[in-house]
N, CA, C and O of each residue as an XYZ file, in Angstrom:
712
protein
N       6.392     31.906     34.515
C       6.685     30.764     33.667
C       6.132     30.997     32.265
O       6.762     30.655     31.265
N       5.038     31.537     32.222
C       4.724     31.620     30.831
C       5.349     32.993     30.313
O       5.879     32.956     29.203
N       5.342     33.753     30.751
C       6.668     34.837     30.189
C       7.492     33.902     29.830
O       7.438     33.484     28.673
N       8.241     33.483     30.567
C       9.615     32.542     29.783
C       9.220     31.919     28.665
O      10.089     31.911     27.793
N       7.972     31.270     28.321
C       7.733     30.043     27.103
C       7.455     31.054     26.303
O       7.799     30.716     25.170
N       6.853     32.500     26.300
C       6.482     33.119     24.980
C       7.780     33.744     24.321
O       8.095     33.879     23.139
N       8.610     34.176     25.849
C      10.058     34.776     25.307
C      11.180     33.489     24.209
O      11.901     33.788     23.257
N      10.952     32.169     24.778
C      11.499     31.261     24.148
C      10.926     30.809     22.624
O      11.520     29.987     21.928
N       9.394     31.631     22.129
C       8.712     30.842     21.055
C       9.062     32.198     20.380
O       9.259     32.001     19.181
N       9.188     33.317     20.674
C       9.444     35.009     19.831
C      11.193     34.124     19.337
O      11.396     33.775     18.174
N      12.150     33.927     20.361
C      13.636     33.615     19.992
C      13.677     32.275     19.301
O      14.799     31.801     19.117
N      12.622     31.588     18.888
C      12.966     30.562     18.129
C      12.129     31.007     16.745
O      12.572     30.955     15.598
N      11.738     31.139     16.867
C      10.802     32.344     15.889
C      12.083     33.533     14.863
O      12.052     33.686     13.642
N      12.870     34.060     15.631
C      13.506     35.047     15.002
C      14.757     34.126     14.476
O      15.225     34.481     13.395
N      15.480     32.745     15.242
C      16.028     31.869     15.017
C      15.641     31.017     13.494
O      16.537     30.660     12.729
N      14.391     30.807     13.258
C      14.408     30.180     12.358
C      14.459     31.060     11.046
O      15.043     30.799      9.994
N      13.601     32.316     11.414
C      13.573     33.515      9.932
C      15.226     33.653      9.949
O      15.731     33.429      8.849
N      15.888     33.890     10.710
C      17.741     34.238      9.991
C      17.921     33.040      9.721
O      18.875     33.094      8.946
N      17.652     31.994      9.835
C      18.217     30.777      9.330
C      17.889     30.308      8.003
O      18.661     29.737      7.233
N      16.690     30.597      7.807
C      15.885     30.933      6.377
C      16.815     32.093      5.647
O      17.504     31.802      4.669
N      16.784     33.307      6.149
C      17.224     34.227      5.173
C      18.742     33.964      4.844
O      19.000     34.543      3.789
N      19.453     33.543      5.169
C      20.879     33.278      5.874
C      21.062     31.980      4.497
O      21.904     32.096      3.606
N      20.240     30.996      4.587
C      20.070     30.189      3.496
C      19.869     30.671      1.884
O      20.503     30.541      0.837
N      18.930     31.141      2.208
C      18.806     31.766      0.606
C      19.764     32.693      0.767
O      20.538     32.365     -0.132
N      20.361     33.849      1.420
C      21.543     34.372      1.148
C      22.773     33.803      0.310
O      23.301     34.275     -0.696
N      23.152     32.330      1.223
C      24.068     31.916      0.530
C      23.878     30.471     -0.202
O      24.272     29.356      0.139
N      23.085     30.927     -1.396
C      22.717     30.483     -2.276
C      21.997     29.029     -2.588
O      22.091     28.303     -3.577
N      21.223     28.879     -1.335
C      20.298     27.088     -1.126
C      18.915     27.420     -2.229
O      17.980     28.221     -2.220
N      19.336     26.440     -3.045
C      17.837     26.746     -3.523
C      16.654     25.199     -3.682
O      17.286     24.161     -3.882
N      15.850     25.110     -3.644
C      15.064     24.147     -3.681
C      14.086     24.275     -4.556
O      13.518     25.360     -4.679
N      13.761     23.257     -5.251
C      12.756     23.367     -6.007
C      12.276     21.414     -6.421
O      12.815     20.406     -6.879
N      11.331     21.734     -6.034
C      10.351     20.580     -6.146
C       8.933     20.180     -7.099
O       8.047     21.006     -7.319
N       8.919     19.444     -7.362
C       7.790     19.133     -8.282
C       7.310     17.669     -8.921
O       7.386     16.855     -8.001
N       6.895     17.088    -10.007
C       6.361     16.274     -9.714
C       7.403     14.975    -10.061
O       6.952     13.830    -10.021
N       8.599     15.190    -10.350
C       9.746     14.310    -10.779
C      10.109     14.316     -9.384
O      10.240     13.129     -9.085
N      10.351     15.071     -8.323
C      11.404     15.203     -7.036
C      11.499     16.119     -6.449
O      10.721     17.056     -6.270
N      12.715     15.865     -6.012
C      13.201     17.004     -5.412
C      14.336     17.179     -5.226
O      15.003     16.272     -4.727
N      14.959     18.497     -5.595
C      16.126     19.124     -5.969
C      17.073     20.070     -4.786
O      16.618     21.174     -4.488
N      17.791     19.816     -4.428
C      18.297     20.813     -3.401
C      19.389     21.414     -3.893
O      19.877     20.492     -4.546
N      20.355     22.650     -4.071
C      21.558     22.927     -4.284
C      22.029     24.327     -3.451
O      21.725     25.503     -3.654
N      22.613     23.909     -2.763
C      23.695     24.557     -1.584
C      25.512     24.652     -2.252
O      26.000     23.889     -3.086
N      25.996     25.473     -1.768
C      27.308     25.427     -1.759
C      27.949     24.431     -1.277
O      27.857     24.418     -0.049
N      28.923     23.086     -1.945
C      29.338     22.337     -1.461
C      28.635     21.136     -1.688
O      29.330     20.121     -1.651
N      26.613     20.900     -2.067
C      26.114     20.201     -2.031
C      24.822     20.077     -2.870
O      24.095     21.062     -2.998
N      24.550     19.025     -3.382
C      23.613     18.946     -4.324
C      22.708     17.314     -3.902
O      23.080     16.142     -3.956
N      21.703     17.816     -3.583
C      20.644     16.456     -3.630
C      19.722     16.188     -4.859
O      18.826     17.018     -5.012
N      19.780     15.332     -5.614
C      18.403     15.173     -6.355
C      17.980     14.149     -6.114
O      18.644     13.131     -6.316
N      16.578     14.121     -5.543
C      15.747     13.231     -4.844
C      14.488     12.810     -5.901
O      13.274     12.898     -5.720
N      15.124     12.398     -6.886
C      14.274     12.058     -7.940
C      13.738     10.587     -7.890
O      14.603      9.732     -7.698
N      12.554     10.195     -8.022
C      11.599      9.143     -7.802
C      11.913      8.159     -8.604
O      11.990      8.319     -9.822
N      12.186      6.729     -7.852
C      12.812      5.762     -8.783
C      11.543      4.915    -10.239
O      10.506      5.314    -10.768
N      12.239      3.869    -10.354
C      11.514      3.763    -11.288
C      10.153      3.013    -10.727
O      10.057      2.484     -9.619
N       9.222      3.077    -11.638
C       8.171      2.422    -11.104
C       7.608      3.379     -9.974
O       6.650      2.986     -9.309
N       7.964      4.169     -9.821
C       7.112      5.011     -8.885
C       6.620      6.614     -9.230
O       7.099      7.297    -10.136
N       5.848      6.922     -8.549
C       5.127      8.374     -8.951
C       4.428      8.917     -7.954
O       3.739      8.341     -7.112
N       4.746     10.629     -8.161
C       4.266     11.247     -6.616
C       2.723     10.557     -6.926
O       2.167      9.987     -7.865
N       2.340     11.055     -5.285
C       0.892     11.166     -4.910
C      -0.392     11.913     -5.661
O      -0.834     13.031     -5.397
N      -0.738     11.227     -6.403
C      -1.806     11.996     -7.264
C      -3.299     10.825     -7.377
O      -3.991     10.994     -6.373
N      -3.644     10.209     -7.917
C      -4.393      9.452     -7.900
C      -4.245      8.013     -6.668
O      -3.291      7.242     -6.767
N      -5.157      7.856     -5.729
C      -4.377      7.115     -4.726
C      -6.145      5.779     -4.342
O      -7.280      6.131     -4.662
N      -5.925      4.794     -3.851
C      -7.050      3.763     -3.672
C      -7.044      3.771     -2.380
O      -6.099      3.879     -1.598
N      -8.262      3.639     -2.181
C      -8.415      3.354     -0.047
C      -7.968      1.743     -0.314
O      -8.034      1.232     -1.432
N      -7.564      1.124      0.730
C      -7.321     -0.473      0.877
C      -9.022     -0.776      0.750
O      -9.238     -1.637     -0.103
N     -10.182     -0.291      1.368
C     -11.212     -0.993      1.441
C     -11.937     -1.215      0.050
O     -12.680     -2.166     -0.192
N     -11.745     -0.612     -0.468
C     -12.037     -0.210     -1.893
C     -11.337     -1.587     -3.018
O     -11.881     -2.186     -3.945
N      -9.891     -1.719     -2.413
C      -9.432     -2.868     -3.650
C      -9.906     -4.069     -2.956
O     -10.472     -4.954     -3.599
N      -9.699     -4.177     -1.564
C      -9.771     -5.722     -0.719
C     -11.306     -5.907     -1.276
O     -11.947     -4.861     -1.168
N     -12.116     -7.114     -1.906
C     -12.835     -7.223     -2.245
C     -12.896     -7.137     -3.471
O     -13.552     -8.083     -3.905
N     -12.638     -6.656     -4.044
C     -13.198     -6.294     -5.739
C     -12.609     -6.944     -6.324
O     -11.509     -7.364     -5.965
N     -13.228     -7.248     -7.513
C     -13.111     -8.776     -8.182
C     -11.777     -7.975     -9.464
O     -11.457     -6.878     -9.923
N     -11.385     -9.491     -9.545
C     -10.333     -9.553    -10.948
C     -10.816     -9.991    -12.253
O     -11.238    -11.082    -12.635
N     -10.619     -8.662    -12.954
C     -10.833     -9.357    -14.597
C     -10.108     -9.425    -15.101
O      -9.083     -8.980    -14.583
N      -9.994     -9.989    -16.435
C      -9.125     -9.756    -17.844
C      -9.680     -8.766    -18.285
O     -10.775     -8.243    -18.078
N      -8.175     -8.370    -19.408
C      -9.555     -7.375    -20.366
C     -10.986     -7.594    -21.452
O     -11.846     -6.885    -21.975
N     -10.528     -9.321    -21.382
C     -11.891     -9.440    -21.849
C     -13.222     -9.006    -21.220
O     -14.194     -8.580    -21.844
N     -13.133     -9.158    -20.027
C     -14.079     -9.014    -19.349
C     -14.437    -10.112    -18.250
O     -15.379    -10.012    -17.464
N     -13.477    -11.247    -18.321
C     -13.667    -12.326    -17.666
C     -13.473    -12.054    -16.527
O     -12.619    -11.248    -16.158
N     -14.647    -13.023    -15.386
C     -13.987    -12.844    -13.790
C     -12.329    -13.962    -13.602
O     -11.865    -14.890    -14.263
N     -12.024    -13.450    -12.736
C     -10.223    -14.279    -12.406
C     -10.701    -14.749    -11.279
O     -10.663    -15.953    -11.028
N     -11.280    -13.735    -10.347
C     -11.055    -13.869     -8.620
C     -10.931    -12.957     -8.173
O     -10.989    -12.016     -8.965
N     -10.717    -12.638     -6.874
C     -11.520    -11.707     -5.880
C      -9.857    -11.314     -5.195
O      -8.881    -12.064     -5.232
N      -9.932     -9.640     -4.467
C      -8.306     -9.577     -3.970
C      -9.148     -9.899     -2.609
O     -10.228     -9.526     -2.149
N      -8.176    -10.722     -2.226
C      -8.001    -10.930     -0.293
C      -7.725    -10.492      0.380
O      -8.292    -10.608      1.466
N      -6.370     -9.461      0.153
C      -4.918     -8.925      0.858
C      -4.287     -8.244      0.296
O      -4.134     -8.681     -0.844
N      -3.574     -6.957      0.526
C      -2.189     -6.814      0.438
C      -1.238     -6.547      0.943
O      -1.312     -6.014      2.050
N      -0.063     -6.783      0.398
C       1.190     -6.993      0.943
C       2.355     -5.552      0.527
O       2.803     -5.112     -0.532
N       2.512     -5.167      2.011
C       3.257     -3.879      2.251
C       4.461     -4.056      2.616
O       4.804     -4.994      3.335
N       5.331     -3.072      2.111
C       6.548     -3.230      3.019
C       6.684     -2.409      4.447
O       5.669     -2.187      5.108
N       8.096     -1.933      4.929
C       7.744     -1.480      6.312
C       7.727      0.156      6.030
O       7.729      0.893      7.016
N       7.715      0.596      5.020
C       7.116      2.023      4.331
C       6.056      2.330      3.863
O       5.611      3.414      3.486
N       5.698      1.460      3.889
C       3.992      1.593      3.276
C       3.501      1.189      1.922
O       2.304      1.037      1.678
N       4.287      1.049      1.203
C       4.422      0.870     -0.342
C       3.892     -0.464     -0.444
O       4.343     -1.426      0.178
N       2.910     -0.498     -1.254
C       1.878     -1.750     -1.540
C       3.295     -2.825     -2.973
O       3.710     -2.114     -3.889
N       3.681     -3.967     -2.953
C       4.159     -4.141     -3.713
C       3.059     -5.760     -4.379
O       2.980     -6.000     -5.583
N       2.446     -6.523     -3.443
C       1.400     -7.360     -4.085
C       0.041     -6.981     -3.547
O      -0.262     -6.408     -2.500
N      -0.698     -7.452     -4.535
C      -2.357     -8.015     -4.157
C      -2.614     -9.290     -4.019
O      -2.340     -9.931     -5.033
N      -3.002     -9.853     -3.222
C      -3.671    -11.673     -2.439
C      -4.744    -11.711     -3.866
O      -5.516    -10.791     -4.133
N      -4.657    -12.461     -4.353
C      -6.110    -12.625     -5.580
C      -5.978    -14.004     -5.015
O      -4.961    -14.691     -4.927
N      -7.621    -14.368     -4.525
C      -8.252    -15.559     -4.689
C      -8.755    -16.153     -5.488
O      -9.777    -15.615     -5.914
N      -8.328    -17.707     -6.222
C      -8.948    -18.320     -7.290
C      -9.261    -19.419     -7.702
O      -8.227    -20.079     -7.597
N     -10.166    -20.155     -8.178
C     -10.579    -21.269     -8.491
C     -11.308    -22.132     -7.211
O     -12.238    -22.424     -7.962
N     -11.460    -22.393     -6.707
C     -12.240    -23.495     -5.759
C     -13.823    -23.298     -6.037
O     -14.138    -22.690     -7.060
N     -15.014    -23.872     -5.017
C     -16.108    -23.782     -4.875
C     -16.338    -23.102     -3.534
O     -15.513    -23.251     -2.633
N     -17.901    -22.040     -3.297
C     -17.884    -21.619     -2.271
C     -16.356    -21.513     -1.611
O     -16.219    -22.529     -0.931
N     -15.541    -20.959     -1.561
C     -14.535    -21.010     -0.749
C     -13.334    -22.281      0.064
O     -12.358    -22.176      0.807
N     -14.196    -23.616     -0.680
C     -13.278    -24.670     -1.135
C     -12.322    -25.038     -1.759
O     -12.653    -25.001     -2.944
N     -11.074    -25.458     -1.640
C     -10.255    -25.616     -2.710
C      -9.462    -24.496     -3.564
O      -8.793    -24.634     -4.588
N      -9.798    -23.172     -2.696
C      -9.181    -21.734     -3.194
C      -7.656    -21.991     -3.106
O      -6.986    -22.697     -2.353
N      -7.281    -21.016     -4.333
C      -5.946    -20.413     -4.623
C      -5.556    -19.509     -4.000
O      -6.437    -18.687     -3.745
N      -4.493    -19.265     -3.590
C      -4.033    -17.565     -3.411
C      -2.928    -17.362     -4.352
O      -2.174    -18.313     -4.554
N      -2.719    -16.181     -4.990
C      -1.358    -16.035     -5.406
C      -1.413    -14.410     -5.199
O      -2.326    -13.630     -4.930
N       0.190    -14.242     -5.486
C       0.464    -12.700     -5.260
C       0.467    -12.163     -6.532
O       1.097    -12.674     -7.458
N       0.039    -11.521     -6.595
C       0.027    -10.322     -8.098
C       0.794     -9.294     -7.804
O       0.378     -8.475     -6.985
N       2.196     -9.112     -8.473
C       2.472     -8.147     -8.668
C       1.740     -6.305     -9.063
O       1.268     -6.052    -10.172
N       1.800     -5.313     -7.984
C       0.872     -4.313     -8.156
C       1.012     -3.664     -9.310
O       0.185     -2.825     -9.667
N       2.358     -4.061    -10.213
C       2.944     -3.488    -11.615
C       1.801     -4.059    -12.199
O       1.083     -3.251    -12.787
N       1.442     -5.218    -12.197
C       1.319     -6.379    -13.258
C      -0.797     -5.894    -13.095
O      -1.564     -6.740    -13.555
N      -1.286     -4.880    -12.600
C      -2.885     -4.943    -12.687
C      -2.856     -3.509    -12.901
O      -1.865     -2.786    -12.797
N      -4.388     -3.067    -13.302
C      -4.703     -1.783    -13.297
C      -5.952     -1.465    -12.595
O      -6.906     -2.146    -12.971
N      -6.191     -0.617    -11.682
C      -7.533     -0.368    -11.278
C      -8.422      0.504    -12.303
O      -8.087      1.428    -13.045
N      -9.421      0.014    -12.130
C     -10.858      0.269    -13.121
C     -11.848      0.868    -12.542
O     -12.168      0.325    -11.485
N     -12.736      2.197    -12.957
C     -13.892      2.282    -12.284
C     -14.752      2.731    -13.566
O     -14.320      3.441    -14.474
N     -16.108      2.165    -13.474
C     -16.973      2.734    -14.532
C     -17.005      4.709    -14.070
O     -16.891      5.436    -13.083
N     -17.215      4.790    -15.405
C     -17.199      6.940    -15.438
C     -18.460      6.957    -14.745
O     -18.300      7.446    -13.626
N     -19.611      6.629    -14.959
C     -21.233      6.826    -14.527
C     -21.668      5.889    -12.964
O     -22.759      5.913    -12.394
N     -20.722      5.299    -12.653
C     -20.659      4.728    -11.035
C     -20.061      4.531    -10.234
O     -19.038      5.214    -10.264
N     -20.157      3.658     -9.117
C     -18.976      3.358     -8.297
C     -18.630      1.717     -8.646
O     -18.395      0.935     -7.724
N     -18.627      1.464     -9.473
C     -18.081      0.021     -9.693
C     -17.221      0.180    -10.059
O     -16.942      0.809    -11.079
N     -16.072     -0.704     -8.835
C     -14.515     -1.143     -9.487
C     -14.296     -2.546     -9.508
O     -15.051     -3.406     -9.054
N     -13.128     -2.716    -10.109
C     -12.563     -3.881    -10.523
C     -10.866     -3.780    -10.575
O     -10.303     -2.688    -10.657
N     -10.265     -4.834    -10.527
C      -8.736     -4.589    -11.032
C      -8.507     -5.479    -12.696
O      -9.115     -6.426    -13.194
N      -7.779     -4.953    -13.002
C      -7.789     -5.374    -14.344
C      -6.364     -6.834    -14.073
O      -5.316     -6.509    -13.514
N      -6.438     -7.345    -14.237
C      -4.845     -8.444    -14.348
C      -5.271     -9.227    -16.141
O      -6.132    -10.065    -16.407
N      -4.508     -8.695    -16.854
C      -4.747     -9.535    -18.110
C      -3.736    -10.380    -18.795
O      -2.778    -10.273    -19.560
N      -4.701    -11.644    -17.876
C      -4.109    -13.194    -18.406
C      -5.669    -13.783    -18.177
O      -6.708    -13.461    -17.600
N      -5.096    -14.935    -19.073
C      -6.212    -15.470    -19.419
C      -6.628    -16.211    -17.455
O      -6.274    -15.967    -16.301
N      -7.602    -17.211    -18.220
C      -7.985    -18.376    -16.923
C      -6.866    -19.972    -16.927
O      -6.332    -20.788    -16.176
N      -6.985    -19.731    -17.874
C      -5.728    -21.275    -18.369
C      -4.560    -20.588    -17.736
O      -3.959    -21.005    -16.746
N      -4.313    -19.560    -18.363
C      -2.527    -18.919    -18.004
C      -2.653    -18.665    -16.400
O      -1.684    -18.758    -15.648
N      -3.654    -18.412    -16.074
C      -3.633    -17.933    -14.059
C      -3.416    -19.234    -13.966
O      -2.208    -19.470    -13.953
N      -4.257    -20.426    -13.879
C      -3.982    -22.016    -13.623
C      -2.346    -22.136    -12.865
O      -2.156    -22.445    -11.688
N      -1.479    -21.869    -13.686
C       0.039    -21.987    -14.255
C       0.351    -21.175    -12.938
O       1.195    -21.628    -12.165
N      -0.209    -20.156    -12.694
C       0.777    -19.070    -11.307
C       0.912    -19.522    -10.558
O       0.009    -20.275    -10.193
N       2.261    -19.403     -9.669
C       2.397    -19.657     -8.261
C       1.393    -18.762     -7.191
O       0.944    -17.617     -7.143
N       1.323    -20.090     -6.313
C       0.063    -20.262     -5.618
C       0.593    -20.922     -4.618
O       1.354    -21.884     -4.714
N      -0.067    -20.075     -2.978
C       0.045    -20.895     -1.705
C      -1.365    -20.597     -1.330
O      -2.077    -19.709     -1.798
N      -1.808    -21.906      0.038
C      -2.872    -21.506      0.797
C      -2.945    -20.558      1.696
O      -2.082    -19.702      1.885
N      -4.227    -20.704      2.425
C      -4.175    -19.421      3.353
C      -3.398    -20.016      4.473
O      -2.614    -19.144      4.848
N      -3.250    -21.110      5.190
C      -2.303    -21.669      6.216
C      -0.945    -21.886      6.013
O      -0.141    -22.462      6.745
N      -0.749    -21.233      4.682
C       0.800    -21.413      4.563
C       1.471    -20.061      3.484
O       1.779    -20.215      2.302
N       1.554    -19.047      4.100
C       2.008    -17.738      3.534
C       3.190    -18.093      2.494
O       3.384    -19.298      2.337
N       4.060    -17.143      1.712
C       5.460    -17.353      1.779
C       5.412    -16.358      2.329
O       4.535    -15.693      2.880
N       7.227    -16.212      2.011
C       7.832    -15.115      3.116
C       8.157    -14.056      1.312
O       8.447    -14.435      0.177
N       7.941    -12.880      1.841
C       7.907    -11.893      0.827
C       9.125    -11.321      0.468
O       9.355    -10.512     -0.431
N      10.190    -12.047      1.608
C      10.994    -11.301      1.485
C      12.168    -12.152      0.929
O      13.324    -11.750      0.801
N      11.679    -13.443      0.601
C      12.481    -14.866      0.198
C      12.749    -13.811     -1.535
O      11.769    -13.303     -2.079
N      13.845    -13.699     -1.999
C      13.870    -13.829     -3.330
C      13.720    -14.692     -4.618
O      13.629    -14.444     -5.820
N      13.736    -15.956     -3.748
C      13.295    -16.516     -5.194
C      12.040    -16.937     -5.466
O      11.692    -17.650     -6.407
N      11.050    -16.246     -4.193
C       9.872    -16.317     -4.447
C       9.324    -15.162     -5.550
O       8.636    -15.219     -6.569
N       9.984    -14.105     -4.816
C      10.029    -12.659     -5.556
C      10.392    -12.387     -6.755
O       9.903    -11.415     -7.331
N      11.400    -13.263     -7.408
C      11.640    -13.766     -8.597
C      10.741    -14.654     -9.414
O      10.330    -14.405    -10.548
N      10.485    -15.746     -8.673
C       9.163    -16.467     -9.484
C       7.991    -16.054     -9.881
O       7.455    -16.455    -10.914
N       7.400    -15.050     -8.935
C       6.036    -14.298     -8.957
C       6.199    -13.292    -10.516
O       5.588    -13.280    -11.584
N       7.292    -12.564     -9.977
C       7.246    -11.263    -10.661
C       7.795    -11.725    -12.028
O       7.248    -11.126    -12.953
N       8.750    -12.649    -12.421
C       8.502    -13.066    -13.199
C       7.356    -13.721    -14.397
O       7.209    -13.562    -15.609
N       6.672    -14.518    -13.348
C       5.364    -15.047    -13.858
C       4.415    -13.865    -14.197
O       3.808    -13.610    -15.237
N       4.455    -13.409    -13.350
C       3.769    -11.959    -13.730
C       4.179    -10.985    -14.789
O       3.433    -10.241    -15.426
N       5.281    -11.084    -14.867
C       5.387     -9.498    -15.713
C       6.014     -9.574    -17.089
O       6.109     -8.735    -17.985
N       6.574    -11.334    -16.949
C       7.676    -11.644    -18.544
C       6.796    -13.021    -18.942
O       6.638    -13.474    -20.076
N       6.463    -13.356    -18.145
C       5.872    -14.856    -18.964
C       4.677    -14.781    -20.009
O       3.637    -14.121    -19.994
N       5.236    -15.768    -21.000
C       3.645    -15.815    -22.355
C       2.793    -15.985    -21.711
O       2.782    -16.404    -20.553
N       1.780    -15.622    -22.508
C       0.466    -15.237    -22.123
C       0.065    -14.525    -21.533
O      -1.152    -14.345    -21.550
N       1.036    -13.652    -20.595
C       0.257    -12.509    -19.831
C       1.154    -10.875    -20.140
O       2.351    -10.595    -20.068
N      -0.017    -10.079    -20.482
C       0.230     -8.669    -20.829
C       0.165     -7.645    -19.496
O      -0.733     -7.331    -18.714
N       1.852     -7.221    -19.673
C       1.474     -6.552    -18.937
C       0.716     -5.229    -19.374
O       0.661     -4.904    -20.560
N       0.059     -4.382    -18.227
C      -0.630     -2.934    -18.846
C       0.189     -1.678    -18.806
O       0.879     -1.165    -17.924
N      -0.115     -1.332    -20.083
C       1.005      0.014    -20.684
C       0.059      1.106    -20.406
O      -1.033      1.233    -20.962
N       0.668      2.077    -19.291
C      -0.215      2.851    -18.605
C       0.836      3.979    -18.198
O       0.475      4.947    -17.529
């Protein structure tokens, strides 16, 4: 039996090198980098180039790292603290939960922040982070806001419209040019 599995891993083995050479023979070429990825075959052409708003894997945040860490402006002002975020079924982070305004944990806000609409911060000489969201405290007031016993649904559009709107076109708040 194991004769047979090594004879079957040598013939898949020699299977995949002609299938390789056999490819580049007739003329597949690939080339990848930090825009995409490019395929061109006879008959066929992929360019798998990264839409907007997105960018390969290079600088990346643990979740434990943002959940917690407080929101400023760029003044320097505190906003509120992230709670949560909100993924799709790929993994792609598209909000942050920022908690705001109440006492001790009374009377709290939630709203979704668009992940366009902040920047993460770390001092050069430590480990202190922060997210940057720059709008004032008056202009956050104004954001749509649910409690914690009553989610929306992320996938409602005209929630997705209201947020990201509020977030990314409305006066008073800048977005960051990064």
């Amino acid at each position: 039996m194991t004769r047979n599995i090594g004879w079957a891993l040598a013939l898949s083995a020699v299977g995949m090198f002609t299938a390789m050479n056999q490819a580049s023979a007739q003329g597949v070429k690939v080339k990848a980098d930090e825009n995409g990825v490019k395929v061109q075959a006879p008959g066929v052409r992929v360019d798998g180039k990264l839409g907007a708003g997105e960018r390969p894997v290079g600088h990346t945040q643990r979740a434990s790292k943002i959940i917690g860490a407080e929101v400023k402006n760029s003044e320097g002002t505190a906003l509120g603290k992230v709670d949560d975020l909100v993924m799709d079924e790929r993994g792609r982070t598209h909000y942050l939960i920022m908690t705001h305004g109440g006492v001790l944990g009374v009377g709290q806000k939630y709203c979704a922040v668009p992940l366009r609409a902040v920047a993460f911060r770390q001092k050069e000489d430590a480990d202190t982070r922060w997210i940057e969201l720059n709008v004032s405290p008056k202009t956050l007031e104004k954001a749509p806001t649910f409690t914690s016993d009553k989610w929306p649904d992320f996938r409602d559009g005209t929630f997705v419209k209201e947020t990201d709107t509020f977030f990314l076109d409305a006066p008073g708040v800048k977005v960051r040019a990064e």
